[in-house]
C-alpha positions in Angstrom: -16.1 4.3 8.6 -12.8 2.3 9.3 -12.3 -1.5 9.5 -9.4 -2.9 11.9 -8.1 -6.3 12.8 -7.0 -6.7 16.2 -6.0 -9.6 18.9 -8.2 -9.1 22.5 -6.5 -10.4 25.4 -6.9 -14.4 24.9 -5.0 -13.5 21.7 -8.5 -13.8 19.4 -8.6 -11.9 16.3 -11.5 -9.7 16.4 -13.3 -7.2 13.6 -13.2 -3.5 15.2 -15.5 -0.2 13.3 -14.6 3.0 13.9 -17.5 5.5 13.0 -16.2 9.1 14.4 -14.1 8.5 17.4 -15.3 5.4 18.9 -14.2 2.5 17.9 -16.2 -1.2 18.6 -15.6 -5.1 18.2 -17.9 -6.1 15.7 -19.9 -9.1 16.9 -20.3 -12.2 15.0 -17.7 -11.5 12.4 -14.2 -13.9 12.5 -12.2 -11.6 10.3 -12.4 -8.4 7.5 -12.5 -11.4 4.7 -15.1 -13.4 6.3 -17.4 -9.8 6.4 -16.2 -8.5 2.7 -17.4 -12.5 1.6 -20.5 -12.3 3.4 -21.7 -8.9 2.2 -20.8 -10.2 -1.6 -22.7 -13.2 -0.9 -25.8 -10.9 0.5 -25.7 -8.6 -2.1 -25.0 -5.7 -0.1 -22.5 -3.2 0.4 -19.6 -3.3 3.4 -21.4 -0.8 5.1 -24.8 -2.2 5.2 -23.3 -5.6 6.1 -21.6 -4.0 9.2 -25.1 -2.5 9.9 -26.4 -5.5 10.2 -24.5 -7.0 13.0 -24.4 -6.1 16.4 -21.6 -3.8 18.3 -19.4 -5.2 21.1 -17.3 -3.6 23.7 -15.3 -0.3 22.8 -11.3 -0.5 22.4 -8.7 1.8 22.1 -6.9 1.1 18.9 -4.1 4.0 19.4 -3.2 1.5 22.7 -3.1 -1.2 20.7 -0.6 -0.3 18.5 1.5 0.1 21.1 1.1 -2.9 22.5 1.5 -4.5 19.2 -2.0 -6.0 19.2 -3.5 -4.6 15.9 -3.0 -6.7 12.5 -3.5 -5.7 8.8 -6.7 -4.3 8.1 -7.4 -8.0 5.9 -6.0 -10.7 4.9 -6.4 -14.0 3.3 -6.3 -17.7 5.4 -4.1 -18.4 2.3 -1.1 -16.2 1.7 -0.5 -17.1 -1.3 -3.8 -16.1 -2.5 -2.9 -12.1 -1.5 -1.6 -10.0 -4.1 0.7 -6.8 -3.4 0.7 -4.6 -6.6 1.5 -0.9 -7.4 1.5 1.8 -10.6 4.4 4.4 -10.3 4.8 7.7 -11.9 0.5 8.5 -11.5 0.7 11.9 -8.8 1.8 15.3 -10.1 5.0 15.8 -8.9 6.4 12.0 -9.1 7.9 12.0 -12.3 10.4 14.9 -10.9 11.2 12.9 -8.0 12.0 10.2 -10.2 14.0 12.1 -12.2 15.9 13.5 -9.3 16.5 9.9 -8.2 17.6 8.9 -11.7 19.7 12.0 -12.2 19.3 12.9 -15.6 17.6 16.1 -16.3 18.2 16.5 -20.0 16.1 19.6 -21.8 16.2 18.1 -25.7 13.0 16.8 -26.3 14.9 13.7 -27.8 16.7 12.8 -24.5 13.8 13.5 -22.2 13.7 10.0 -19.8 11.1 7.2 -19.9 10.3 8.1 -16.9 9.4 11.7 -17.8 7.6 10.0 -21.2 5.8 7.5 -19.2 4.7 10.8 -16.6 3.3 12.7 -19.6 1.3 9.6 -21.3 -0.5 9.5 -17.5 -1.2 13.3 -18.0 -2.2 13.4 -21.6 -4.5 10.3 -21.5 -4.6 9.3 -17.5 -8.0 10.4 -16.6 -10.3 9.1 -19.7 -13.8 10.3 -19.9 -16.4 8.1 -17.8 -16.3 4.5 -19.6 -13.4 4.9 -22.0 -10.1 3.0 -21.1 -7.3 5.6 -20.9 -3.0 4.9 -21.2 -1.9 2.0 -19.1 0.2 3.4 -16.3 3.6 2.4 -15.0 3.0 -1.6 -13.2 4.8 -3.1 -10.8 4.7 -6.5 -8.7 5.8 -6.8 -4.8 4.8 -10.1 -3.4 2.4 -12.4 -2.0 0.9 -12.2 1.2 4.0 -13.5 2.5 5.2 -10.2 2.2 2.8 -8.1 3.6 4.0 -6.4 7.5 1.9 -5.6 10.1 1.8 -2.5 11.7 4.4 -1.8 13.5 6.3 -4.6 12.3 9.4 -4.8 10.7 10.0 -3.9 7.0 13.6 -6.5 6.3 16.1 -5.6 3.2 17.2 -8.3 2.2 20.8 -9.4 2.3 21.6 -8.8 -1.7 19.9 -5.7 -1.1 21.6 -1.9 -1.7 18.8 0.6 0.3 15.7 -0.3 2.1 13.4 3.1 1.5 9.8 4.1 2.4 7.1 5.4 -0.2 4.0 6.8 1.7 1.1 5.9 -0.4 -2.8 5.1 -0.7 -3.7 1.4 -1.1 -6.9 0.0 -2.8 -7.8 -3.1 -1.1 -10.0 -6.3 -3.5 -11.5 -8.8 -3.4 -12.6 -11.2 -5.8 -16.1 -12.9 -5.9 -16.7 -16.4 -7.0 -17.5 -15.2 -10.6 -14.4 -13.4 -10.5 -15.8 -10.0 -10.1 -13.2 -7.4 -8.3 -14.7 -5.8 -5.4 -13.2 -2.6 -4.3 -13.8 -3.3 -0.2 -11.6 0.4 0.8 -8.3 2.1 1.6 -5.7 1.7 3.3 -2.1 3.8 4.1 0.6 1.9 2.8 4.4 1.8 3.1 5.8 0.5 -0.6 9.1 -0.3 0.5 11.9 -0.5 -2.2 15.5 -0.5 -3.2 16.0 3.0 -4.8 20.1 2.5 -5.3 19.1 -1.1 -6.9 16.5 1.2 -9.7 18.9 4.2 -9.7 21.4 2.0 -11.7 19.6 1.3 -14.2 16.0 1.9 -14.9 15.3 -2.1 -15.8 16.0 -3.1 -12.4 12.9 -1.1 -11.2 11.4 -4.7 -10.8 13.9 -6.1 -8.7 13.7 -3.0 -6.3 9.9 -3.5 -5.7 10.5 -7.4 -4.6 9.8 -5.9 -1.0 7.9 -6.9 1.9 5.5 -3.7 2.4 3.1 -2.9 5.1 -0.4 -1.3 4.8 -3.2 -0.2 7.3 -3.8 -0.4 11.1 -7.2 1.0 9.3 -9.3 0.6 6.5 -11.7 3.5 5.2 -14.9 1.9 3.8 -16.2 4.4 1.2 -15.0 6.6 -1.5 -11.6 8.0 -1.4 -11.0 11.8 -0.6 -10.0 13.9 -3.5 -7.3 15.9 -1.5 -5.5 13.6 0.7 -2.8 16.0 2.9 -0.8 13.3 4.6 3.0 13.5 6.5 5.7 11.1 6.2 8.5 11.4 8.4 11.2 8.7 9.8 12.4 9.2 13.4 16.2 7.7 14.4 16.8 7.1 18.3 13.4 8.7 18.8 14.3 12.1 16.4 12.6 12.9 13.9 15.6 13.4 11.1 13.6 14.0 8.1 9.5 14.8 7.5 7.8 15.8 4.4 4.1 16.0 3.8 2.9 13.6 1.1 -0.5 14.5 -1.1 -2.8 11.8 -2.7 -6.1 11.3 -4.3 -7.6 12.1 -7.3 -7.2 16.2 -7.0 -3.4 15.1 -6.6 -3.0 12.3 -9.4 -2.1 12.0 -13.2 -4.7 9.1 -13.9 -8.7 8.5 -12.3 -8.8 5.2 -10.0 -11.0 3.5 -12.3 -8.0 3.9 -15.2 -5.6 2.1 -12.7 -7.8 -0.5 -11.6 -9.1 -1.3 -15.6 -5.5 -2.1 -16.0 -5.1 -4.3 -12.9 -7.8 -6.1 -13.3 -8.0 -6.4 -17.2 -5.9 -9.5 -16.9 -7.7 -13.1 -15.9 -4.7 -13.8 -13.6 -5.7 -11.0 -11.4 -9.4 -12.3 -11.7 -9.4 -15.3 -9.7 -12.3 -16.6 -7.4 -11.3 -15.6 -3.4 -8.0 -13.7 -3.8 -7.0 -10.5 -2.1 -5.4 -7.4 -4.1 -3.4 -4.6 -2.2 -2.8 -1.9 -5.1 -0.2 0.9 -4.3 -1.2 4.1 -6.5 1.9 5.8 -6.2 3.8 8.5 -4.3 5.2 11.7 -5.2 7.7 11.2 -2.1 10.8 10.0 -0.9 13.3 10.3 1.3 15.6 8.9 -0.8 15.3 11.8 -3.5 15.9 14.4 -0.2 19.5 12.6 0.1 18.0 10.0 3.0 20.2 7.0 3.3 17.9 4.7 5.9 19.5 2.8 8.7 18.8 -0.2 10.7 16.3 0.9 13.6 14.4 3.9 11.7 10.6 4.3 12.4 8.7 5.1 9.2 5.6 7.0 10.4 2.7 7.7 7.8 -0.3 8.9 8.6 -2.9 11.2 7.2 -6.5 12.8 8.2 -9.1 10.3 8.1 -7.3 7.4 8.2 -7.1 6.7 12.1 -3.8 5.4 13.6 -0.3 5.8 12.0 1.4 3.5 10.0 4.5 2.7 12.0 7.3 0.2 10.7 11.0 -0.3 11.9 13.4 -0.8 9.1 16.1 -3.9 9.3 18.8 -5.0 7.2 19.7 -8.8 6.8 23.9 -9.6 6.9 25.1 -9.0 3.3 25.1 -12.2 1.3 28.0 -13.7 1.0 27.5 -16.9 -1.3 25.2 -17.5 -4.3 22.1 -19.4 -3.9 22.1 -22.9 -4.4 19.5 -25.0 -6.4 19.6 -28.1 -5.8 18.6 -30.7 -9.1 15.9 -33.4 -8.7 
């Protein structure tokens, strides 16, 4: 089952379920939020929440996106209140990438990168037995809600910025109940948009690269996540495609178990707290960037993978380079 969040034609949000290939406006329902609080409240899973309200009149989502009318899969009245969060280095494959985009390929045990260390922690201790707590995994934080794109929207460097690159990954979307339980409520494709020159310089300024608006959705699958997720990435210029890879996720595909990536997520109180939204990036294993991509203003990232429904679509833009330092002004 998927879970959208589109406008109708008076410009209303409205809840849409896809089960197979037909997808409905969920009656009675005011947005993904109000339905995750209301099955929490009831005690029952998304699923049987859905069941429980009545179907309205069929859509078609695929037209909506091009018409700009579908929203992120959920989101929270306060922005402030919606986390955007990630873990790097967790699929097979993404501590090469890394290493590509860091250049250093050193053999002597001695010299071998963090990045590289921090990639064979995951694969040593990254999928614990059922209950045990296994190695923390690379952490990184993105933005509010305030950062989060829509579909199809744009995904804006900033002006200090150096690059403005996509990473096609899998989202887990949370919310928190009042007693500050997290609820896992589904996935999501996302687009983790970063500064790779910015990191490439130096390793520490891996946090400054991920301050990045990032998008995520049109849909949200409601159930467990496929252990073999074959998706494609590819980003078209003037309606080309210039460069397409295919991108692989889920368990079958990753260096740590989801419940090792959420224990460290959630094992801190700040990321606890009654009402808020949590959009976790696992990871990627690929990148344009490592393939020699240098993005341009205009580029369509497309993401999209079976079982998932419509693409992730975003144009990339570039703000005018800064040319002044920011002022603060003293009280």
């Amino acid at each position: 089952m998927l879970i959208s969040q589109v406008l109708d034609a008076q410009g209303n949000l409205c809840v849409v379920v896809r089960s197979g290939s037909e997808a409905c406006i969920l009656k009675g329902v005011k947005s993904t939020y109000d339905l995750v609080q209301e099955a929490i409240g009831k005690n029952q899973s998304l699923t049987e929440c859905i069941r429980g309200h009545e179907l309205g009149a069929a859509v078609d989502l695929e037209k909506l996106a091009e018409e700009g009318r579908i929203l992120l899969p959920i989101h929270h009245p306060d922005a402030a209140h919606m986390h955007l969060t990630g873990t790097g280095l967790t699929h097979l494959g993404s501590a090469a990438t890394r290493d590509a985009m860091h250049a250093k390929a050193e053999a002597e045990e001695t010299q071998v990168t963090d990045s590289m260390k921090m990639f064979r922690m995951g694969l040593e201790n990254g999928k614990p037995d059922e209950g045990k707590v296994g190695v923390q995994p690379e952490w990184f934080y993105k933005g509010n809600g305030t950062y989060a794109v829509v579909p199809g929207g744009d995904l804006v460097s900033p002006g200090f910025c150096e690059d403005g690159g996509e990473e096609p990954e899998v989202a887990g979307i949370y919310v928190v109940a009042a007693d500050g339980t997290p609820f896992r409520v589904g996935f999501a494709l996302a687009n983790e948009f970063s500064d790779h020159v910015m990191e490439r310089q130096n390793y520490l300024y891996l946090a400054h690269s991920k301050l990045r608006p990032a998008s995520f959705g049109p849909e949200m699958l409601v159930g467990p996540l496929p252990e073999n997720i074959q998706g494609t990435s590819r980003i078209l210029r003037g309606g080309a495609v210039i460069w397409e890879k295919p991108f692989l996720s889920g368990e079958a595909n990753m260096s740590h178990t989801l419940g090792n990536l959420e224990h460290h997520h959630f094992k801190y109180d700040l990321f606890c707290q009654p009402g808020d939204v949590h959009v976790h990036m696992f990871g990627t294993a690929t990148l344009s960037f490592a393939d020699g991509i240098s993005c341009q203003e205009g580029d369509e990232v497309e993401i999209s993978a079976p079982g998932f429904g419509v693409p992730l679509k975003n144009r990339l833009a570039f703000e005018a380079s800064e040319t002044s330092a920011t002022v603060v002004k003293v009280l």
